[in-house]
Structure formats: structure tokens, C-alpha cells
C-alpha positions in Angstrom: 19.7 -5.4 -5.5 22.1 -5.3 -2.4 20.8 -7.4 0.6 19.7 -5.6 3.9 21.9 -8.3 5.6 24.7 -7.2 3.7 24.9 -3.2 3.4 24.1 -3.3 6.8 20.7 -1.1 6.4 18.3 0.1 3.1 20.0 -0.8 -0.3 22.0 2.2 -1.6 19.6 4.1 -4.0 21.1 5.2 -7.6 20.5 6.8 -10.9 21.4 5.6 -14.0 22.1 2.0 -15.5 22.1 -0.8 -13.1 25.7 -0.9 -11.8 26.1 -2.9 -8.4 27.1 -0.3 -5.6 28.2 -1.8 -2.4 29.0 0.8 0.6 31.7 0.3 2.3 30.4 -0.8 5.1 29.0 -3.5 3.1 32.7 -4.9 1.6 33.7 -4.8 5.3 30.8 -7.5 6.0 31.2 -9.3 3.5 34.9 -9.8 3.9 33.8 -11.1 7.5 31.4 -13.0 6.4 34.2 -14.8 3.9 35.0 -16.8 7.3 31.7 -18.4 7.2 31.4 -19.9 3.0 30.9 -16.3 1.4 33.5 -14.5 -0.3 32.9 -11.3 -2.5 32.9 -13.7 -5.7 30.2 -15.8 -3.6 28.2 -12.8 -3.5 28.7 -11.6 -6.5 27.4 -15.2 -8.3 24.5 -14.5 -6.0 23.7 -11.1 -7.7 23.4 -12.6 -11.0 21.7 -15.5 -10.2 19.3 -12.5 -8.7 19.0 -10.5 -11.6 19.3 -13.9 -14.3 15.4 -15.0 -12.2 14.3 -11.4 -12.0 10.5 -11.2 -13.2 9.5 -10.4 -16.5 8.9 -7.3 -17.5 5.2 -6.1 -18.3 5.4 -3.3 -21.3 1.8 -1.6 -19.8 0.0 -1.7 -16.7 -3.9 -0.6 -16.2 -4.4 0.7 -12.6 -8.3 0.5 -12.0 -8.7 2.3 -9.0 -12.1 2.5 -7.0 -12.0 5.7 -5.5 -14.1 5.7 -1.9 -12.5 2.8 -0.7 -15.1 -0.2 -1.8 -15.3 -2.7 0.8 -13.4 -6.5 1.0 -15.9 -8.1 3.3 -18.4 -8.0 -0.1 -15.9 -8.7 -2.7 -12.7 -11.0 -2.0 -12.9 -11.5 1.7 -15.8 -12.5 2.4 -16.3 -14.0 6.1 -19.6 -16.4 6.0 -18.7 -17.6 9.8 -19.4 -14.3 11.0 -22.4 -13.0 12.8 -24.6 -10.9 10.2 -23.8 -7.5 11.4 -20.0 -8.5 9.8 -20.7 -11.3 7.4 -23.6 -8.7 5.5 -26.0 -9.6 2.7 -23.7 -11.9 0.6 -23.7 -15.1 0.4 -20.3 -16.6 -0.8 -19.7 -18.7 -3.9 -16.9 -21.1 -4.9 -14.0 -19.6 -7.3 -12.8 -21.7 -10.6 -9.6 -22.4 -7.8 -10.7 -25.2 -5.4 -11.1 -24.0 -1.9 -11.3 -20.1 -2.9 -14.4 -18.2 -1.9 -15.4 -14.8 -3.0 -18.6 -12.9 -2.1 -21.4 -14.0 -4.5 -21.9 -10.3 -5.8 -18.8 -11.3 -8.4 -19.3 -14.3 -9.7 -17.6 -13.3 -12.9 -14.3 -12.7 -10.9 -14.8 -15.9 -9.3 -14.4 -17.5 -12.7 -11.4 -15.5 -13.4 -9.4 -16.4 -10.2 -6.9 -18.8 -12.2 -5.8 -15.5 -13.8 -5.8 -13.4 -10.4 -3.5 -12.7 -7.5 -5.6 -11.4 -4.3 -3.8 -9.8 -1.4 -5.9 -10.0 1.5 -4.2 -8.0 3.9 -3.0 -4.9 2.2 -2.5 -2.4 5.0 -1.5 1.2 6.3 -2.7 3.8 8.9 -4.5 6.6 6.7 -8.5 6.5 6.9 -8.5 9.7 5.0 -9.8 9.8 1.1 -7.5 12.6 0.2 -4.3 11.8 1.9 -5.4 7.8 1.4 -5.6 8.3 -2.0 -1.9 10.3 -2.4 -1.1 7.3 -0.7 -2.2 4.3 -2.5 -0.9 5.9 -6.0 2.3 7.1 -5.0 3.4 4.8 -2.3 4.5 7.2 -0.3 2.6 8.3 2.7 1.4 12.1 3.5 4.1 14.5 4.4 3.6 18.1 4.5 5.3 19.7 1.4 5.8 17.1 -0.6 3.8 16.4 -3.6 5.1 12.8 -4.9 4.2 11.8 -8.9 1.6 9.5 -9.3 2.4 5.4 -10.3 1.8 6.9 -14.2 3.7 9.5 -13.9 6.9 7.6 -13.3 6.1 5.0 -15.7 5.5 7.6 -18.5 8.9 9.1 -17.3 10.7 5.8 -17.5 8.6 4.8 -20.6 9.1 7.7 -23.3 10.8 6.1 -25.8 8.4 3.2 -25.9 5.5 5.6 -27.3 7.7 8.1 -29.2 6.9 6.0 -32.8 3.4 5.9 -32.0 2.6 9.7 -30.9 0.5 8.7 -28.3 1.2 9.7 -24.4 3.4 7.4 -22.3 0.0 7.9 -19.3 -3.3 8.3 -20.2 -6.3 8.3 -17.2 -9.5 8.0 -17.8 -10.7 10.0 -16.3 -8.3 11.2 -13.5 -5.2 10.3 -12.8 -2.6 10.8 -10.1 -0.1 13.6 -11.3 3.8 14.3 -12.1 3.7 15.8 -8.3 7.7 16.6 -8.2 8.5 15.5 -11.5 7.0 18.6 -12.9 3.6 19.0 -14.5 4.4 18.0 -18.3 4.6 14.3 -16.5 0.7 14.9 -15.8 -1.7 12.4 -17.5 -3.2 12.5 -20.9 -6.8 13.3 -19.3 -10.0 11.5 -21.6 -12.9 12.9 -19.7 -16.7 11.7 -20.5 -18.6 8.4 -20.9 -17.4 6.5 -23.7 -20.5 4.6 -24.0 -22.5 7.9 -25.1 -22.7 7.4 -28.9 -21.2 11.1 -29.0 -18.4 10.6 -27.3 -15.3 12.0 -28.7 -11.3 12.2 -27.3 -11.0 16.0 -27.0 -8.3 18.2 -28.6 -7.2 15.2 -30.8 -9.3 16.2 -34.0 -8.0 18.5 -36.7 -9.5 22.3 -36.0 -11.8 23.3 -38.7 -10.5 24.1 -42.1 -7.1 22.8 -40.7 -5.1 20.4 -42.8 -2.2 18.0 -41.7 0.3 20.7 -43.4 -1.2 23.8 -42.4 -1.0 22.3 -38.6 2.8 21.3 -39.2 3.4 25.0 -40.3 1.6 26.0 -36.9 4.2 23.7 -35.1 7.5 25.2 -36.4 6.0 28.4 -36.3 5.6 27.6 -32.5 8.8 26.3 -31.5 10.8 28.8 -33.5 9.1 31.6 -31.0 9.5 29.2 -27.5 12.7 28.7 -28.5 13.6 32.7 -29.0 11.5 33.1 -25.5 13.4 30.5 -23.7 17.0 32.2 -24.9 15.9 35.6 -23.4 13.9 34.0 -20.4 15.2 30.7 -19.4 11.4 29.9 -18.3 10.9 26.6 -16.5 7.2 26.8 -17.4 7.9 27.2 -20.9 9.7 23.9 -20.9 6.2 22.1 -19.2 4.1 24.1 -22.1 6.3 22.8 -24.8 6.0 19.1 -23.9 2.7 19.4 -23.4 1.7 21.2 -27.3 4.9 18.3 -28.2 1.9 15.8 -27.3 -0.7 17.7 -28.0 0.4 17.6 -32.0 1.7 13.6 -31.9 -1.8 12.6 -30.5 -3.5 14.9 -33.6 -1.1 14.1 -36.3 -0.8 9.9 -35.5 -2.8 7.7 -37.2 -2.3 5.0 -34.6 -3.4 7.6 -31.6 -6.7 7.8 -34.0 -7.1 4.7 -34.3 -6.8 3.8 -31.0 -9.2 6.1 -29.5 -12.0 5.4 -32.3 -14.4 2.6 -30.0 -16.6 2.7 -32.6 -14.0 0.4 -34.3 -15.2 -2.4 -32.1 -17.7 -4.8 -33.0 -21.0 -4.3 -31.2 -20.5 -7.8 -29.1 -17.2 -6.6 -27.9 -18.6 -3.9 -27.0 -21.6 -5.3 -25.2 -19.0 -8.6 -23.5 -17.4 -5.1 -21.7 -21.0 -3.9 -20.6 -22.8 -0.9 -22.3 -21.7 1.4 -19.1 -19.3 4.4 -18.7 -17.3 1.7 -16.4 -16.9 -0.7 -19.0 -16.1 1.3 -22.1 -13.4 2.8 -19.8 -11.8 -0.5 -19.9 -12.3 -1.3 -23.5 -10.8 1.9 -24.4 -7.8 1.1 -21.9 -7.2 -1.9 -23.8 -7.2 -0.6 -26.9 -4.7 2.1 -25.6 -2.7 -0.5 -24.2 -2.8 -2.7 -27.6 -1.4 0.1 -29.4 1.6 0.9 -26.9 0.5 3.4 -24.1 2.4 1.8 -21.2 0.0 3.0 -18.2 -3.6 3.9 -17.9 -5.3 4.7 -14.7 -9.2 3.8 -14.8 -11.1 5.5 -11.7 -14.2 5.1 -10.2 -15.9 7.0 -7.8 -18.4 7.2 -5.6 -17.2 3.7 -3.0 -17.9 5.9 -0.3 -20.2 3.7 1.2 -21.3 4.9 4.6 -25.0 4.5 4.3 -27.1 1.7 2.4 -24.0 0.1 1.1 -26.3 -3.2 -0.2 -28.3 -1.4 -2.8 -25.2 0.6 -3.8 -23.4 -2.4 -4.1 -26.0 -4.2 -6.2 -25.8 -1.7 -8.5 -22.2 -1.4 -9.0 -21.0 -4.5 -9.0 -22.3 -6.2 -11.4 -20.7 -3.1 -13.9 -16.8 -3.9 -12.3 -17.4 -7.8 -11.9 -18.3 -7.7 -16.1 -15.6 -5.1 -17.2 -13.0 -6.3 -15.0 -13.2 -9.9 -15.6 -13.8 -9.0 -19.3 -10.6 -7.0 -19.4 -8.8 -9.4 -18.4 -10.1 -12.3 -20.3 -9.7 -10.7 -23.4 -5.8 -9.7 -22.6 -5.0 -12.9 -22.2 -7.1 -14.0 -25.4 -5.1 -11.2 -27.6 -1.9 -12.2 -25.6 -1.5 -10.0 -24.1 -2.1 -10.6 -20.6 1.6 -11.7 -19.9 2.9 -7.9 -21.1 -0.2 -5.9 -18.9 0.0 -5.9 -15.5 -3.9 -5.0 -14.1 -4.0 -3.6 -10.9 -7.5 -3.5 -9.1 -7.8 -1.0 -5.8 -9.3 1.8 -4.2 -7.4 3.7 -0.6 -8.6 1.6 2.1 -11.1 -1.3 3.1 -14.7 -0.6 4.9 -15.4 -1.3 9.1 -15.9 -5.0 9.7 -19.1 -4.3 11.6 -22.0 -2.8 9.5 -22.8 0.5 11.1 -26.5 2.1 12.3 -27.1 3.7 8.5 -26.4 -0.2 6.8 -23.3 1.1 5.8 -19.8 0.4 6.0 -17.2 3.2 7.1 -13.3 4.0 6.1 -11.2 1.0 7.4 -7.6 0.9 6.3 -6.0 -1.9 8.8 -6.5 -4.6 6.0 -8.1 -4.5 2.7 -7.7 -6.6 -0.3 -6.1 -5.7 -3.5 -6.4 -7.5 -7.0 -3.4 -8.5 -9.8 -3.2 -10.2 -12.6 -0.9 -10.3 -16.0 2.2 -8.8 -16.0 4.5 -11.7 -15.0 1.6 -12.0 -12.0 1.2 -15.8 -10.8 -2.4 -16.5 -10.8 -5.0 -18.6 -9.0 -3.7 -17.6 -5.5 -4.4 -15.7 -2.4 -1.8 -14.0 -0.6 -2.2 -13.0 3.0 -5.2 -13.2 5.0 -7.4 -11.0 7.1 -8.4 -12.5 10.9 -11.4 -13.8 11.7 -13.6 -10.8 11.0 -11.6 -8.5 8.6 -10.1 -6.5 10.8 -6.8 -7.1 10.7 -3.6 -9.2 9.2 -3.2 -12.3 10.4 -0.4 -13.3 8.1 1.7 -12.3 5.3 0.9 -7.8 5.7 1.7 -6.4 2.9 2.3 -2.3 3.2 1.8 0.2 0.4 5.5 0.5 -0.1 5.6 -3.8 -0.8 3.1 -3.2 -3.5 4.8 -0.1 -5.3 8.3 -1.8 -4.7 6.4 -4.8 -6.7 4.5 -3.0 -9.2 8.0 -1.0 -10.5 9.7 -4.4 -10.7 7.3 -6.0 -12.7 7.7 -3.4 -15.0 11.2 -3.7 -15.4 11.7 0.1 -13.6 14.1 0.0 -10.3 12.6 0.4 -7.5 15.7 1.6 -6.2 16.3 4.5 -8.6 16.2 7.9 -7.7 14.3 10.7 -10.1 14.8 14.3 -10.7 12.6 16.8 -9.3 11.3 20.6 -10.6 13.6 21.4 -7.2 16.8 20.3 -8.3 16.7 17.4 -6.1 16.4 13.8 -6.5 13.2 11.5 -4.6 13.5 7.6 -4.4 10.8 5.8 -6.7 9.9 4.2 -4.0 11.7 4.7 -0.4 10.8 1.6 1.7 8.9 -2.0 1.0 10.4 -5.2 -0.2 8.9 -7.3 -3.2 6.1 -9.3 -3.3 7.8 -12.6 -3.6 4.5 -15.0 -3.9 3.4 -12.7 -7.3 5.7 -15.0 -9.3 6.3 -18.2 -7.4 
């Protein structure tokens, strides 16, 4: 990556392998800046050194994303100094890392923190749900006419070949995800709706139809693409390019004996099962590690209902307890299969709640500063990075924008932040257009 100090402005964005592109106006500084110690081979050791203590790269990444916005004062940022219209219910409790508080209602996190990295003062300006949602899984902020692909969506873009073997989809959501926006729809997610934990539950569309054998459904296949391919000759459809990928996965998922495999929970033992929590939540997140163990490189796990504007207390007493247990159990048992160090968990929802606890005991849509959780991936843990002020409200040091945490996310995953991608338009987009990386996420 080229230095802002350098190029004189953002780092030139590029397609392709990772060759090192230096405006002009760049060469021109750094020939000037030869006076002072730093010659073009100066800089040029500096690059490798760069890319020779680049993080490692995570093969997967689980987004878990708590859609309503749940609120920081009653999970990671708790303020017990605060007058009770702030502080709330909670009481706070000591993490396993000395001198790290969380609210009391996760005490299961708490004993996790060694694992975790917790950004306290994630902020932006959008206290909308819909276009605070576009933003948090895109990294890109609203703008009218533009429809940017979801985190998943690029990763499956930039992650094909790692599932081809396998026949399973590159992004799988459970049940929503964000979609291929720009990148076209066949870059959508692998949709699993339902509640895994109902004893009927079953993947959708990945079963052989009735009376269908393995060969009979191969003969359906060429059959297929030997009429798409005559249409596409004599229309040149776009669509029919989207439909084909699409049936493409539609067969590798049906016909793969590892995608069967990997959706089948009742594989599990009953006290795995149970350590996850018998709840839609929690079998989610069993089922995302499964996927993840047999090489789907992102899930996206959503939640709804944070929107906590009224009675926030009881509503939180009833679903915390279900993400402190599947959470903390997800990530314990990464790391206990190994592989925590290749998964990079992402914990989030669009925005924060209000400091102040409003007339209906709730908490309303507050995205100045909010917390967000990490861990795996190449992820530091047992450490807090950035903090709210006094009350919640705000930074007080170390922001961190949306754009930082895409910018992050991408590198950790060994994809360029800096890369630009196609689009249905004919254009190219930036993966991610602005932010810097999260330097404390691994040192």
C-alpha cells in the first residue's frame, strides 16, 4: 500500500495482482524527499517490509449481525459511575482480562475477553435501520442510486475457487444476508431460512426431488446448459448469465456430499448441541461453524428484533442470555477445533442506543459511538480499543469509522482493500473507498 504522505492524496486503487503503482506525483515526492534519508530504494525496502508483517489471512469470516441496533451501555460499555437514568439495570462484572468490565447480562463473554477485541467507539452519522444497515455491511454510506454488494458478497467474489472442490456456496446467510448490490445478483447469498433447532428442520432445495437419482439429475444439468447456451447465442441475455450461476450452485450444493454433510446438525452430538443453546440463535451459529469447517468462506448470522425503544430490560433479559451462550460458545469451540486463527467472528448490529433511558424504559437509535466485537482471524485478543466519554455518548479516543472496519475486515482476509470490482454497469466500484486499518487488531 502506497502512503498518503507519499502519493500526495488516497492510495491509487487497482485491479488485478498486487503490483506497486506510484503516481507521478508521488516519484516527484519522493525524489524530494531523497534530500532528507529516503530514496526510491528506501521506499521501496519499506513496501516489503510492509507487505513481509502484513496480517495473516483468515480463510472464513462469520458476521453475526444484531439487526435493531442492540445497545453498548448493557453489553461492553457499561458506565457504573453514571446516574441510573444512563448506567440502567446492570450491574457490571469483571472480564477474565484484569481491569475489563462488561455489563453483568454477559458473563459468558466476560470469560471470553482473552479471545476478543472490543471497539468501543465505532461511529457514523446514520440513525436510520435501513440506510444504517446498507451501511454497516457495505461500508459505504447511503447514496442515492447506488446499491453497493454486501461484505459476503465480495468475499464470495474473491473466494470462488476456495469452495469450487467442495460445491458448496462461497456466502451463505442464515437467514438474511446483505446482497451482490452492483456485482450483480448471482453474488447474492445462499439463503437457509427457518429455525434450526426445530427437529424438522431441513436446508431447502438441497435434497434430491422425488424419484430423482444422482444420474438422472446430471442428465437434467446438460440438458440445461446445452438450451442456455443455444439462448445466450441468439440473445446475449445478461439475466441468463445470473440464472445459470445460480442452477450452477443450485446442483453443486445437491450433488456434494460434503454440502450434505455440512448442513446435516443432526450430526452433532446432543451436548454440542445443547453447549450452543437449544434456540433458533444458537443453532444458527452451530450450523455456521459447521459451514465454516467444511470451507464456506463467509456466513452472515442476523438477528432481529434490537429495536429497543420501549421496555428494553425485560427484552434484554430474554435475549441475552441466547447471544452471550452462542457467541462465546462459537468462539470457544473455533479455537478448540483450531480453528479460531483462520475465522474471523465479527459481532454488530447498525448503531448503538441513546445514553439516557427514555420515558417508555427504552433506549432509542444512537449511532455517535457504539461498540463492536472481533475475534479470530489474525484478531489480537484480550483488548479494548477506543473508548466512549463519560456517558456513552461519544468518542473520546481512538474513533473508528465504518470505512476503518471494512478497510480491516478485507485485510484480514487477505482481499485488497484497495481493489476495484466490476459492476452489472460496466463500471468498476472501490471495495472499500475511504478508512485506514485497524492497527491495534494485531499488535
Amino acid at each position: 500500500m502506497i502512503h498518503q504522505a507519499l502519493s500526495g492524496g488516497r492510495p491509487q486503487r487497482k485491479t488485478g495482482s498486487r503490483r506497486l503503482q506510484v503516481p507521478r506525483r508521488g516519484f516527484l515526492q519522493i525524489g524530494a524527499l531523497g534530500a532528507f534519508g529516503l530514496t526510491l530504494p528506501d521506499y521501496l525496502r519499506q513496501q516489503a517490509h510492509a507487505a513481509d508483517s502484513a496480517p495473516s489471512k483468515a480463510r472464513s469470516a462469520i458476521l453475526i449481525f444484531l439487526s435493531g441496533g442492540p445497545s453498548h451501555h448493557d453489553t461492553f460499555d457499561p458506565k457504573p459511575d453514571t446516574p441510573a437514568e444512563i448506567r440502567g439495570e446492570y450491574s457490571t462484572i469483571q472480564t477474565r482480562v484484569p481491569g475489563v468490565q462488561f455489563a453483568s447480562s454477559v458473563p459468558l463473554l466476560a470469560g471470553q475477553m482473552h479471545r476478543l477485541a472490543i471497539m468501543r467507539a465505532v461511529t457514523h452519522r446514520d440513525g436510520s435501520h435501513e440506510s444504517g444497515v446498507a451501511y454497516m455491511q457495505t461500508g459505504y454510506s447511503f447514496r442515492p442510486g447506488h446499491n453497493f454488494p454486501g461484505m459476503g458478497a465480495v468475499v464470495g467474489f474473491e473466494r470462488q475457487e476456495q469452495v469450487r472442490a467442495s460445491g458448496l456456496a462461497p456466502y451463505i446467510s442464515l437467514p438474511d444476508g446483505r446482497g451482490g448490490g452492483s456485482l450483480g445478483p448471482s453474488y447474492n447469498s445462499f439463503s437457509i431460512p427457518g429455525d434450526p433447532n426445530d427437529a424438522a428442520f431441513q436446508v431447502p432445495d438441497i435434497t434430491f426431488p422425488a424419484g430423482v437419482t444422482s444420474n438422472r439429475l446430471q442428465r437434467r444439468r446438460q440438458f440445461a446448459e446445452q438450451f442456455n447456451d443455444e439462448f445466450r447465442r441468439s440473445r446475449g441475455a445478461d439475466v441468463q448469465l445470473a440464472v445459470d450461476r445460480f442452477t450452477a450452485k443450485s446442483y453443486d450444493l445437491i450433488l456434494s456430499p460434503q454440502a450434505q454433510g455440512a448442513f446435516n446438525l443432526t450430526q452433532e452430538d446432543t451436548r454440542t448441541r445443547e453447549r450452543y443453546g437449544r434456540s433458533q440463535f444458537g443453532q444458527r451459529l452451530l450450523l455456521a461453524r459447521r459451514l465454516v469447517e467444511a470451507g464456506v468462506p463467509f456466513l452472515a448470522a442476523t438477528d432481529f428484533e434490537w429495536d429497543d425503544h420501549s421496555n428494553i430490560f425485560p427484552q434484554l433479559n430474554r435475549k441475552l442470555p441466547v447471544v452471550d451462550q452462542g457467541v462465546s460458545t462459537l468462539i470457544a469451540d473455533l479455537d478448540e477445533r483450531g480453528l479460531l486463527a483462520s475465522t474471523l467472528v465479527i459481532v454488530m448490529g447498525e448503531f448503538g442506543r441513546t445514553p439516557k433511558i427514555n420515558p417508555m424504559r427504552g433506549r432509542d437509535h444512537w449511532p455517535n459511538a457504539f461498540s463492536v466485537l472481533m475475534a479470530g482471524g489474525g484478531v489480537k485478543g484480550g483488548q479494548i480499543i477506543g473508548a466512549s466519554d463519560a456517558e456513552g455518548a461519544f468518542p473520546k479516543e481512538r474513533p473508528v469509522t465504518p470505512e476503518d472496519l471494512y478497510h480491516s475486515i478485507y485485510a484480514l482476509l487477505g482481499i485488497d482493500p484497495l481493489k476495484l470490482l466490476p459492476t452489472t454497469g460496466g463500471r468498476e466500484i472501490e471495495i472499500v473507498r475511504d478508512g485506514e486499518f485497524i492497527h491495534e487488531l494485531t499488535s
